[in-house]
Backbone and ligand atoms as CSV (ligand in chain L), in Angstrom:
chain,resi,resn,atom,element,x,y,z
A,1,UNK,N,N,-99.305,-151.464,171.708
A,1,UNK,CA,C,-98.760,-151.104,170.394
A,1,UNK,C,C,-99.804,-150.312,169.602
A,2,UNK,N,N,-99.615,-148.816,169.490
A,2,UNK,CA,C,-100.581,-148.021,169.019
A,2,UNK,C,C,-99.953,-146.979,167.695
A,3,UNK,N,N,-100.357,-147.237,166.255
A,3,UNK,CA,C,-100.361,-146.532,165.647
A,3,UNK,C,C,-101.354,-145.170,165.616
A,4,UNK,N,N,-100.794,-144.076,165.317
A,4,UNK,CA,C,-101.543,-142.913,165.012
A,4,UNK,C,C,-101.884,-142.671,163.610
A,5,UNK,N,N,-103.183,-142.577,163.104
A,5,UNK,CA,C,-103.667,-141.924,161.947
A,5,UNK,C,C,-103.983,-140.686,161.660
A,6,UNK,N,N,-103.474,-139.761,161.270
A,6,UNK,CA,C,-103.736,-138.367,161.657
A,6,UNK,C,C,-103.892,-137.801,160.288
A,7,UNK,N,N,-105.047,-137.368,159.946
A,7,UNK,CA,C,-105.748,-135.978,158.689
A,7,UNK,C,C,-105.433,-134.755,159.160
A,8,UNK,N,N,-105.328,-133.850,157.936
A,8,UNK,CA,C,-104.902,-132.403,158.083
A,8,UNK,C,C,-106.309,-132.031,157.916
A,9,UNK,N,N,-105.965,-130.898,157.169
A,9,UNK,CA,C,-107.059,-129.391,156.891
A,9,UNK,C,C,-107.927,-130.080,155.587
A,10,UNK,N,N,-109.116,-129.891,156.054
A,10,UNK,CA,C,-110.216,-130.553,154.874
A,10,UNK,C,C,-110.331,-131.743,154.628
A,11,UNK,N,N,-109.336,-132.703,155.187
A,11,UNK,CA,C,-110.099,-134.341,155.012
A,11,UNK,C,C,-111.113,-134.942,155.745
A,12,UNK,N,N,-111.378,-133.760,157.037
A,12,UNK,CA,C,-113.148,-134.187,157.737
A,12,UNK,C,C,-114.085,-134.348,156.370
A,13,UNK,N,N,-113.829,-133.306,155.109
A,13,UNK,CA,C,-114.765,-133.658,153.846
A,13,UNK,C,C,-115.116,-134.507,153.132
A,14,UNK,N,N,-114.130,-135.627,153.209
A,14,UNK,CA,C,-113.554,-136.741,152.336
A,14,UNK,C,C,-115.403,-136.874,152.384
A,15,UNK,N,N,-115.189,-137.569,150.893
A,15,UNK,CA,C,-116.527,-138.096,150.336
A,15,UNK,C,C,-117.519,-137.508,149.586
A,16,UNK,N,N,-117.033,-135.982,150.266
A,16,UNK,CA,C,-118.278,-135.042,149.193
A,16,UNK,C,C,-117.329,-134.457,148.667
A,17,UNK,N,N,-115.509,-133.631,149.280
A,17,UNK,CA,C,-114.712,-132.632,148.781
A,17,UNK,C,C,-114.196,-133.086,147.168
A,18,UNK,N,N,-114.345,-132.730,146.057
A,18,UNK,CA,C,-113.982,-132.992,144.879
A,18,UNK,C,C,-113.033,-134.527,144.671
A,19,UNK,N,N,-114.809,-135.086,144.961
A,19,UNK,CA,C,-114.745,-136.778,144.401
A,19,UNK,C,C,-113.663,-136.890,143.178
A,20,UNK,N,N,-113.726,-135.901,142.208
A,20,UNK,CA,C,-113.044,-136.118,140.828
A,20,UNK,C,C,-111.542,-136.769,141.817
A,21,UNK,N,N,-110.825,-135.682,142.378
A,21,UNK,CA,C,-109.934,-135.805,143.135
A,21,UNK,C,C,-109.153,-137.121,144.748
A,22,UNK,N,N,-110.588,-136.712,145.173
A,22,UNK,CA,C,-110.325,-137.665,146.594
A,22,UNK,C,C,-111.205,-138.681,146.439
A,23,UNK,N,N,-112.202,-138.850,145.329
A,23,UNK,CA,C,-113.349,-140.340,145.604
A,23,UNK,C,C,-114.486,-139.989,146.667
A,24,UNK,N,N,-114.857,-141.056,146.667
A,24,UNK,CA,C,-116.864,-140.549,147.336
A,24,UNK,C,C,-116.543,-141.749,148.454
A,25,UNK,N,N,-115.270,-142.109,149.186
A,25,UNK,CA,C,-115.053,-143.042,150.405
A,25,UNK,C,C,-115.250,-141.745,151.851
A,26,UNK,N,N,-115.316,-141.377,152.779
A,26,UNK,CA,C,-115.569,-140.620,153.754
A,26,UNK,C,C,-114.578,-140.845,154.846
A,27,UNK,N,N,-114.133,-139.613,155.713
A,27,UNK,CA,C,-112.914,-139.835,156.383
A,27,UNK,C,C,-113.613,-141.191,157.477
A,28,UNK,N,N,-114.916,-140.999,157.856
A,28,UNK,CA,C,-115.066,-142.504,159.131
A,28,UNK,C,C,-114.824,-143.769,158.071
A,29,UNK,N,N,-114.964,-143.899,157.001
A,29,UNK,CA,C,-114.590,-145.088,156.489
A,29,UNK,C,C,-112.980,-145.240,155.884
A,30,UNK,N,N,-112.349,-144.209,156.038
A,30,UNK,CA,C,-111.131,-144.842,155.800
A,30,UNK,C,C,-110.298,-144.827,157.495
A,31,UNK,N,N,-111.532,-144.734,158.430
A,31,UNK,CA,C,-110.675,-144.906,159.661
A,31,UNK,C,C,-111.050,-146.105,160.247
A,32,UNK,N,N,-112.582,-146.607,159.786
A,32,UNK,CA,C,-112.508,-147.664,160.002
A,32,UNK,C,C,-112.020,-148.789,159.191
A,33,UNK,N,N,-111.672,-148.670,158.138
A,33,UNK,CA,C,-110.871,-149.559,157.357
A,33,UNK,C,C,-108.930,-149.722,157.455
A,34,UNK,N,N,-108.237,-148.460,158.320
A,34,UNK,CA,C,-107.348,-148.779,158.848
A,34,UNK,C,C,-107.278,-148.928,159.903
A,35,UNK,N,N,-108.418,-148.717,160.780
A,35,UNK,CA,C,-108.250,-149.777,161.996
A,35,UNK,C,C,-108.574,-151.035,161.971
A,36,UNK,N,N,-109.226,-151.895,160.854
A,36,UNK,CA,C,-109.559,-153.225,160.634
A,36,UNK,C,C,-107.905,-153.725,160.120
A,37,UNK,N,N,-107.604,-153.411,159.349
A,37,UNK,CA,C,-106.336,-153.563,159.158
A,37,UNK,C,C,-105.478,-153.668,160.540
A,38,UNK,N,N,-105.205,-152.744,161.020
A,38,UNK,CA,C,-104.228,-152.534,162.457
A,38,UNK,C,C,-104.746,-153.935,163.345
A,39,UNK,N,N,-106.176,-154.146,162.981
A,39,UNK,CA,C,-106.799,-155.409,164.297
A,39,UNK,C,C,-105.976,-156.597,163.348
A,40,UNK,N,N,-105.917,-156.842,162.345
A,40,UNK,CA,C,-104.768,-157.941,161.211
A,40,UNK,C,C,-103.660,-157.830,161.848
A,41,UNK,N,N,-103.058,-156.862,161.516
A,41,UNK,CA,C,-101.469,-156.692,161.723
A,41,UNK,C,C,-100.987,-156.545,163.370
A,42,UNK,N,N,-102.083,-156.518,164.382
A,42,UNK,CA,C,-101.897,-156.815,165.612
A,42,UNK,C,C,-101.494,-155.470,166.271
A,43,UNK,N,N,-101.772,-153.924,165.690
A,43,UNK,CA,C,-101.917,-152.599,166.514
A,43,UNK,C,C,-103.346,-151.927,166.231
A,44,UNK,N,N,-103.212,-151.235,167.548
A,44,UNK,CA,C,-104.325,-150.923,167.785
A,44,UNK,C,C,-104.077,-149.521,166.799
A,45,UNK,N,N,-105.436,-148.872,166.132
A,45,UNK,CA,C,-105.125,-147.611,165.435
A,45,UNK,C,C,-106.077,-146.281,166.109
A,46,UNK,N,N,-105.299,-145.297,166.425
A,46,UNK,CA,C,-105.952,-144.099,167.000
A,46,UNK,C,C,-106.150,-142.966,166.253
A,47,UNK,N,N,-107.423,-142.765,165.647
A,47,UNK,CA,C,-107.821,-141.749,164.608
A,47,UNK,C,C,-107.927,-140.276,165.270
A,48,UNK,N,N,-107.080,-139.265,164.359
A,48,UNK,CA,C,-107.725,-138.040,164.872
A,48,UNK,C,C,-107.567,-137.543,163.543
A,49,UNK,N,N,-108.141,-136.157,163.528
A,49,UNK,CA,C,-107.977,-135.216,162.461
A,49,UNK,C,C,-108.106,-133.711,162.791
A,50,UNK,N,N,-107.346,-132.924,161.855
A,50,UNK,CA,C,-107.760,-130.958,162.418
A,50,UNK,C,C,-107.429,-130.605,161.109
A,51,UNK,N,N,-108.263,-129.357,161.365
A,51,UNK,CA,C,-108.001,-127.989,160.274
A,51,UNK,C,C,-107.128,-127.373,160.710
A,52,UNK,N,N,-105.531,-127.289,161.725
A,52,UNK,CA,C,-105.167,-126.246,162.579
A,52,UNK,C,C,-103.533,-126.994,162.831
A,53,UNK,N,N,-102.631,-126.585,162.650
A,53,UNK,CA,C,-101.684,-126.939,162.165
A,53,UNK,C,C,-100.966,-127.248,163.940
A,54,UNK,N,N,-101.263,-126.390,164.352
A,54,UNK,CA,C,-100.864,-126.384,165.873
A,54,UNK,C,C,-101.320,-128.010,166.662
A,55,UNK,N,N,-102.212,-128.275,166.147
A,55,UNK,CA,C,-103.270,-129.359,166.728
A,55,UNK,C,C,-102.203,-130.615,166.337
A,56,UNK,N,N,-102.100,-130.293,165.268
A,56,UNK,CA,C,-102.003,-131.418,164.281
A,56,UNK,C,C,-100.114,-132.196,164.880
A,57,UNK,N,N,-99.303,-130.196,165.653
A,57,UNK,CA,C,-97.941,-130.851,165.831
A,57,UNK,C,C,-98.197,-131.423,167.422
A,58,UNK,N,N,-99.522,-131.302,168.052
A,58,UNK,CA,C,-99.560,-131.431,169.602
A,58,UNK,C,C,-99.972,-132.943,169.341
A,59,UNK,N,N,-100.542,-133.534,168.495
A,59,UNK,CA,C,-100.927,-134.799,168.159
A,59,UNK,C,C,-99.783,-136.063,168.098
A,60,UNK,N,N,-98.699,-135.098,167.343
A,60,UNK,CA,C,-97.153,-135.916,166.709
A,60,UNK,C,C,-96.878,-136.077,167.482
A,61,UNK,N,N,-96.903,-134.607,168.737
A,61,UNK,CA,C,-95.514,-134.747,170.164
A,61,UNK,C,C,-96.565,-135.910,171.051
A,62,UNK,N,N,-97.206,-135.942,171.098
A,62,UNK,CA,C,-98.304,-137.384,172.121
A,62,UNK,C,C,-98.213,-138.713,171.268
A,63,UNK,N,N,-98.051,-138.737,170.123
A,63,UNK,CA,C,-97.397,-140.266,169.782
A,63,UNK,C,C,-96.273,-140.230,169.432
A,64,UNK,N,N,-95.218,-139.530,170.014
A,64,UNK,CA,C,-94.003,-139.564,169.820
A,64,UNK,C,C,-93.003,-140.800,170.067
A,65,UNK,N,N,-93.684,-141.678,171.266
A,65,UNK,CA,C,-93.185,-142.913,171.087
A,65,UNK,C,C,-93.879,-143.964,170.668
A,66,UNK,N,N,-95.134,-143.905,170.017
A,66,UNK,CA,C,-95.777,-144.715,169.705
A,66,UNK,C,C,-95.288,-145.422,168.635
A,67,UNK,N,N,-95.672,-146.610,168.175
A,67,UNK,CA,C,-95.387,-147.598,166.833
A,67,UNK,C,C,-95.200,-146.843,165.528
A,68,UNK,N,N,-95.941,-145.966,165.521
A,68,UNK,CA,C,-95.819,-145.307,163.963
A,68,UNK,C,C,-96.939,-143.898,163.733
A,69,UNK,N,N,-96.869,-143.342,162.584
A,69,UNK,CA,C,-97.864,-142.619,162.417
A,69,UNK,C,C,-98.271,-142.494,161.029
A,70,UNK,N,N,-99.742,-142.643,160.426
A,70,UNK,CA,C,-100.000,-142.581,159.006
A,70,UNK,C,C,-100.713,-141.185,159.113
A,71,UNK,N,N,-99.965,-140.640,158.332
A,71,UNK,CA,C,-100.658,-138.918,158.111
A,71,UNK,C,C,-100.245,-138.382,157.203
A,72,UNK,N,N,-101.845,-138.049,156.795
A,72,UNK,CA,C,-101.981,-136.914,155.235
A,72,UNK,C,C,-101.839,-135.517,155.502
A,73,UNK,N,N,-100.827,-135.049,155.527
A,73,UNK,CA,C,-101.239,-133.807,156.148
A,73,UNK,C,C,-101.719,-131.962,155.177
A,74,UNK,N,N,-102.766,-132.981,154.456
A,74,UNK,CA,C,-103.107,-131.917,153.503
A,74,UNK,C,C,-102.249,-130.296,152.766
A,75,UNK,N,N,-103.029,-129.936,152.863
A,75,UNK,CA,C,-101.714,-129.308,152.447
A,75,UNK,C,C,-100.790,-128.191,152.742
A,76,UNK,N,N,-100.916,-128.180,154.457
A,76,UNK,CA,C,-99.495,-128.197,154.777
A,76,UNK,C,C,-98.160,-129.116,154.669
A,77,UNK,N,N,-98.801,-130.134,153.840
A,77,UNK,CA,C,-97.332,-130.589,153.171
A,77,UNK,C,C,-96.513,-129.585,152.350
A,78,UNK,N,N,-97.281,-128.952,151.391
A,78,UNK,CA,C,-96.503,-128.217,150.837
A,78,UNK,C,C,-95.993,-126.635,151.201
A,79,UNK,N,N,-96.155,-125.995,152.858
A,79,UNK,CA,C,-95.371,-125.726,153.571
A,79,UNK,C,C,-95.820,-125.226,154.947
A,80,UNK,N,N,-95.947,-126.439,155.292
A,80,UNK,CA,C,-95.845,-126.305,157.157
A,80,UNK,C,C,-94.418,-127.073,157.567
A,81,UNK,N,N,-93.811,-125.946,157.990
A,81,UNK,CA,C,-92.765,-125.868,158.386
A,81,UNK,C,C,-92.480,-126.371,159.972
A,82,UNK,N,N,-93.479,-126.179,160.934
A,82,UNK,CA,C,-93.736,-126.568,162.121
A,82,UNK,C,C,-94.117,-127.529,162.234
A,83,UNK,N,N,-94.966,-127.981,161.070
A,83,UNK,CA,C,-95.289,-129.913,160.900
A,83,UNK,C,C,-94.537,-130.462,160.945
A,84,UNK,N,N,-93.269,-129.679,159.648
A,84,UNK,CA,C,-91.950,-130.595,159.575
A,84,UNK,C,C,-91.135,-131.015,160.535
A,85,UNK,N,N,-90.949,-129.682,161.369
A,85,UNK,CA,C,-89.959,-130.040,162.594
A,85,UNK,C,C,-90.835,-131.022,163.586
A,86,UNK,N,N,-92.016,-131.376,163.393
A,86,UNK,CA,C,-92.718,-131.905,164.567
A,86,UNK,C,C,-92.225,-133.678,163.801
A,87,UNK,N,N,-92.717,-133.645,162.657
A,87,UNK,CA,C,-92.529,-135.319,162.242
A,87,UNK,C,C,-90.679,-135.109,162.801
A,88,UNK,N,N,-89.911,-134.211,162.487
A,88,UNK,CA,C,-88.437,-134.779,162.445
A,88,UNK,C,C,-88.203,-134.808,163.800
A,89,UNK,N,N,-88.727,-134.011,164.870
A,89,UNK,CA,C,-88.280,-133.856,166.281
A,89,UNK,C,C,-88.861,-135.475,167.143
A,90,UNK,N,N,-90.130,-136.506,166.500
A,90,UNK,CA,C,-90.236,-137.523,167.435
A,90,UNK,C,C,-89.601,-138.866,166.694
A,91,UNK,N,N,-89.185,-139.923,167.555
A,91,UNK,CA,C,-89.456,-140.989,167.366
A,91,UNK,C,C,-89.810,-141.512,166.209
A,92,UNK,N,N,-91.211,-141.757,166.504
A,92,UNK,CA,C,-91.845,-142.634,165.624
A,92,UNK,C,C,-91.911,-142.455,164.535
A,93,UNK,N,N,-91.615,-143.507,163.677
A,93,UNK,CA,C,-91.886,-143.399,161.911
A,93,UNK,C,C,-93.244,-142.945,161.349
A,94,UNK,N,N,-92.805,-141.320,160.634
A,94,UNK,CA,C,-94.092,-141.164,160.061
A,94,UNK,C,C,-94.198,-141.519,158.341
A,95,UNK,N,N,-95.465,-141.881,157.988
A,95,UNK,CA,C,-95.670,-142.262,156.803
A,95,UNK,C,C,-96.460,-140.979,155.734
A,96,UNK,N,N,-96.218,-140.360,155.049
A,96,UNK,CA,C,-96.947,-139.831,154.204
A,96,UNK,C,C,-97.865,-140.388,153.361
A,97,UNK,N,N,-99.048,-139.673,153.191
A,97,UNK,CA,C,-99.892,-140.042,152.504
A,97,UNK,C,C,-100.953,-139.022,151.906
A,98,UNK,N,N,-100.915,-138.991,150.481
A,98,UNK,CA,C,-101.978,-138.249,149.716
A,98,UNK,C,C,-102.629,-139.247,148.870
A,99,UNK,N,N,-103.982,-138.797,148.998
A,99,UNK,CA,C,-104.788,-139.577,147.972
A,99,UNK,C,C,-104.398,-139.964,146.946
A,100,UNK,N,N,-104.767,-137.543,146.463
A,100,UNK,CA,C,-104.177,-137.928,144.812
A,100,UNK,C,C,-103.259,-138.017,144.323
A,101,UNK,N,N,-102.859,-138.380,143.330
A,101,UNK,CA,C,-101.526,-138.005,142.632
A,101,UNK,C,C,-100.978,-136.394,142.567
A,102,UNK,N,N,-99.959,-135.641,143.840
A,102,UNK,CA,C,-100.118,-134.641,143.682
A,102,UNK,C,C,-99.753,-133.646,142.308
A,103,UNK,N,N,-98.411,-134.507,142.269
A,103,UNK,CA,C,-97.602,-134.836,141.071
A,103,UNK,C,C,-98.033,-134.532,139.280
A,104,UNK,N,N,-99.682,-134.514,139.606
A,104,UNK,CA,C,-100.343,-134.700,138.057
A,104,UNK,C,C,-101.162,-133.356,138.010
A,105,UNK,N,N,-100.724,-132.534,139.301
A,105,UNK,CA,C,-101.299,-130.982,139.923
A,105,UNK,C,C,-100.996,-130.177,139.452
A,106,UNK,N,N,-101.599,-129.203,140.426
A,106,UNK,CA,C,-100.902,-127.484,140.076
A,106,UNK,C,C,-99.374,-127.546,140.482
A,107,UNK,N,N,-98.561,-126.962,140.490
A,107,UNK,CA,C,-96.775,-126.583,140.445
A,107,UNK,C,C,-97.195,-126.674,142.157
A,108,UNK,N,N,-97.935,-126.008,142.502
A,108,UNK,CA,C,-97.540,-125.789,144.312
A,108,UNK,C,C,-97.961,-127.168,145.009
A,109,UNK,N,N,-98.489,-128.161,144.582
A,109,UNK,CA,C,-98.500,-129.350,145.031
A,109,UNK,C,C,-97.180,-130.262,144.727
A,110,UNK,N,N,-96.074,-130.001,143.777
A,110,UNK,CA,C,-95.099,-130.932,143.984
A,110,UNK,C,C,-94.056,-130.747,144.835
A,111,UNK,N,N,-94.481,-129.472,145.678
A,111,UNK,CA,C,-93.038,-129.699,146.647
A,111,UNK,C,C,-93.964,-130.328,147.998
A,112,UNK,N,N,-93.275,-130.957,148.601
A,112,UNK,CA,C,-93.249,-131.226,150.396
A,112,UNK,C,C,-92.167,-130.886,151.241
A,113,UNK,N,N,-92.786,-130.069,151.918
A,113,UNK,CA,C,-91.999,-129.889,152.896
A,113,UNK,C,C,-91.504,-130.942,153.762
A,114,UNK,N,N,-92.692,-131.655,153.986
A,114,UNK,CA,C,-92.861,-132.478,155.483
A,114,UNK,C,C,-91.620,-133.973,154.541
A,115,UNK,N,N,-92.225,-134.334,153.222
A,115,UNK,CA,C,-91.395,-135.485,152.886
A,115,UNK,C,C,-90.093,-135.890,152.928
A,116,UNK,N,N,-89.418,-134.695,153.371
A,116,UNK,CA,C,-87.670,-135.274,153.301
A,116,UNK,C,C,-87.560,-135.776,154.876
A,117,UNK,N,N,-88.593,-135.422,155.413
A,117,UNK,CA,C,-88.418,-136.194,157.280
A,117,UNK,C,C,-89.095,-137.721,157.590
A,118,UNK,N,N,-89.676,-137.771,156.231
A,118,UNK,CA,C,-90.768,-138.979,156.328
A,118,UNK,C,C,-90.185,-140.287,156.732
A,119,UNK,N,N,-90.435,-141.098,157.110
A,119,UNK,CA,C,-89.799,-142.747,156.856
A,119,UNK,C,C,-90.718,-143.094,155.375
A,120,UNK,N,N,-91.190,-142.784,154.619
A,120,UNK,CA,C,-91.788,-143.311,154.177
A,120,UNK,C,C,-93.162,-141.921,153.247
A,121,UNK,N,N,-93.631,-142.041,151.481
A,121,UNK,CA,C,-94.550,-141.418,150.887
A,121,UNK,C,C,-95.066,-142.079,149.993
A,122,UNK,N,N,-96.604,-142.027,150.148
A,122,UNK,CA,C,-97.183,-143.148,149.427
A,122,UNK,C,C,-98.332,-141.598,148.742
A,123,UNK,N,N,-98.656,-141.423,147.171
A,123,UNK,CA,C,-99.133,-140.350,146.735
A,123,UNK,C,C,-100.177,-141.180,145.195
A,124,UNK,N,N,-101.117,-140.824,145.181
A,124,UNK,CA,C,-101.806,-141.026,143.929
A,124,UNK,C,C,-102.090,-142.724,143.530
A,125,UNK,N,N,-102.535,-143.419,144.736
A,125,UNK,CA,C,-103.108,-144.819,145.068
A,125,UNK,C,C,-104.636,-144.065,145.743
A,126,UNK,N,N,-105.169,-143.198,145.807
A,126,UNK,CA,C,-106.282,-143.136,146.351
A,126,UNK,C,C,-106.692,-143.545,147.718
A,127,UNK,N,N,-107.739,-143.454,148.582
A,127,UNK,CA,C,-107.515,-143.966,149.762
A,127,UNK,C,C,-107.011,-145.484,149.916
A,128,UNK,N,N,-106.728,-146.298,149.297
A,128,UNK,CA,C,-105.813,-146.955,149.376
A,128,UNK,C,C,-104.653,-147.256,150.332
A,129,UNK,N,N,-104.373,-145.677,149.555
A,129,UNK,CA,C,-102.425,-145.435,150.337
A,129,UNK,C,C,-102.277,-145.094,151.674
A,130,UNK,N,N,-104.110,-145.217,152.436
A,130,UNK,CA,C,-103.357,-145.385,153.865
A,130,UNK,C,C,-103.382,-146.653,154.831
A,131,UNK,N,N,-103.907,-147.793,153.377
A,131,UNK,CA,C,-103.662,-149.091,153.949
A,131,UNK,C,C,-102.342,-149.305,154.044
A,132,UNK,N,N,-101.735,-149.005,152.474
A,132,UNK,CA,C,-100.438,-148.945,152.352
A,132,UNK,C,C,-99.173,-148.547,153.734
A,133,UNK,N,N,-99.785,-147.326,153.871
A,133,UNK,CA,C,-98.905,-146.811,154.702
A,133,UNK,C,C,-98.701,-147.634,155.891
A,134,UNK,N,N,-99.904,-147.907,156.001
A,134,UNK,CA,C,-99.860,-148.544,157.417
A,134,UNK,C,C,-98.687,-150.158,157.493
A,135,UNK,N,N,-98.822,-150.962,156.707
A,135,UNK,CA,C,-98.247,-151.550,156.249
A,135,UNK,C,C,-96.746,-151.142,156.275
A,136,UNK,N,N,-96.059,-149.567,155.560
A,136,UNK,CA,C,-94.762,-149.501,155.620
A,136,UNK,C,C,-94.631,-149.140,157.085
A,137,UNK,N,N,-95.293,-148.323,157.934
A,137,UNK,CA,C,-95.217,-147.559,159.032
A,137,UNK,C,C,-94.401,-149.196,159.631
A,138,UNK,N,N,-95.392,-150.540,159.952
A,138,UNK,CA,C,-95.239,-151.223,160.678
A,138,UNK,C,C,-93.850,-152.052,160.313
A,139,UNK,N,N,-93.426,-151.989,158.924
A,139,UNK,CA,C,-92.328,-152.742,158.145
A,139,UNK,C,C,-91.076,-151.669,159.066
A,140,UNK,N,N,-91.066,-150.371,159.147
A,140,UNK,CA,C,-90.136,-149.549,159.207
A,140,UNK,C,C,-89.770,-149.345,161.490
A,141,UNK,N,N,-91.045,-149.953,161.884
A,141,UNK,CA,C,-90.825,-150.167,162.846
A,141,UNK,C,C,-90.286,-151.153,163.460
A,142,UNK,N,N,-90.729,-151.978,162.650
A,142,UNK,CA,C,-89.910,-153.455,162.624
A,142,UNK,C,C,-88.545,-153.377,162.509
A,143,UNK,N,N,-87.804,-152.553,161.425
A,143,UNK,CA,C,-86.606,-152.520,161.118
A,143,UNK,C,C,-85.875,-151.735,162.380
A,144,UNK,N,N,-86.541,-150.711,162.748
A,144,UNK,CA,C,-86.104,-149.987,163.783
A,144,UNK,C,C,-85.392,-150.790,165.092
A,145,UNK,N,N,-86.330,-151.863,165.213
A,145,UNK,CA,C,-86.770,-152.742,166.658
A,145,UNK,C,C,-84.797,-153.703,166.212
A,146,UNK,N,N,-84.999,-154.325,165.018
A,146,UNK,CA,C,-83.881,-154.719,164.868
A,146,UNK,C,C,-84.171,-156.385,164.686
L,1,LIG,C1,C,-103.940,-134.030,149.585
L,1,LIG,C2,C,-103.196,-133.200,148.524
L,1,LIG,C3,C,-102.979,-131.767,148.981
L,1,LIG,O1,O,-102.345,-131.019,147.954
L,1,LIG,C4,C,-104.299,-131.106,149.290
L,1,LIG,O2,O,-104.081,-129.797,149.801
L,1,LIG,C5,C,-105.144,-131.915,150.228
L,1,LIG,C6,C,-105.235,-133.361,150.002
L,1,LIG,C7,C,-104.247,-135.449,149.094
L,1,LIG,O3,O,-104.588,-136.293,149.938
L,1,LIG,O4,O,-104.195,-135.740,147.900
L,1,LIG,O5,O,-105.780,-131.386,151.130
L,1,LIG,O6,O,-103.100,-134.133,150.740
């Protein structure tokens, strides 16, 4: 039972990229803090991350049957179109997740593309929201299972 955690474009920065924004936590510590979690909730969690949008849909189609997926997918949320069809074309429940509140942004951060395919968007809880997610990912797999 393997969840996927998957970062887009620029969250390798987390920690130094505009703290005001994302906080001074670092992408290895919010991967090891949702895989401590996943060792709780009884799945194992498989971290990756890319700057490269292509990467990012070859990642989706390889956990396509897996338990779930928690992914920020920076901001080709607001339009990667090939992301989208990749979360809607597998399986597994994906969870959205942004740090910040995109919502409290510039105009081109309130649309998502990727969110109308989501099982699930968790936005402006800070790294937090990919404990969160993880949490709905596993609630929504559950429901799936029946
Ligand atoms: C982000 C929000 C996006 O608008 C931005 O492009 C990011 C990070 C977030 O986690 O808040 O790269 O996804």
């Amino acid at each position: 039972r393997t969840v996927l955690l998957l970062n887009g474009p620029n969250l390798n920065l987390l920690g130094t990229r505009d703290p005001a924004q994302y906080g001074t936590t670092t992408l290895a510590e919010v991967e090891a803090r949702v895989t401590a979690l996943g060792g709780e909730l009884g799945v194992d969690v498989v971290c990756a991350q890319s700057n490269t949008e292509g990467i990012l849909v070859d990642r989706l189609h390889a956990a396509r049957d897996w338990v779930g997926v928690v992914m920020n997918p920076g901001a080709y949320a607001h339009y990667g179109i090939a992301l989208r069809d990749a979360i809607d074309a597998i399986e597994a429940p994906v969870v959205e997740v942004h740090i910040s509140n995109v919502y409290a942004r510039e105009a081109f951060r309130h649309t998502s593309v990727t969110a109308p395919v989501t099982a699930g968007y968790v936005a402006g809880c800070g790294v937090f929201g990919y404990e969160l997610a993880l949490r709905a990912v596993l609630d929504r797999a559950a429901e799936r299972r029946g």
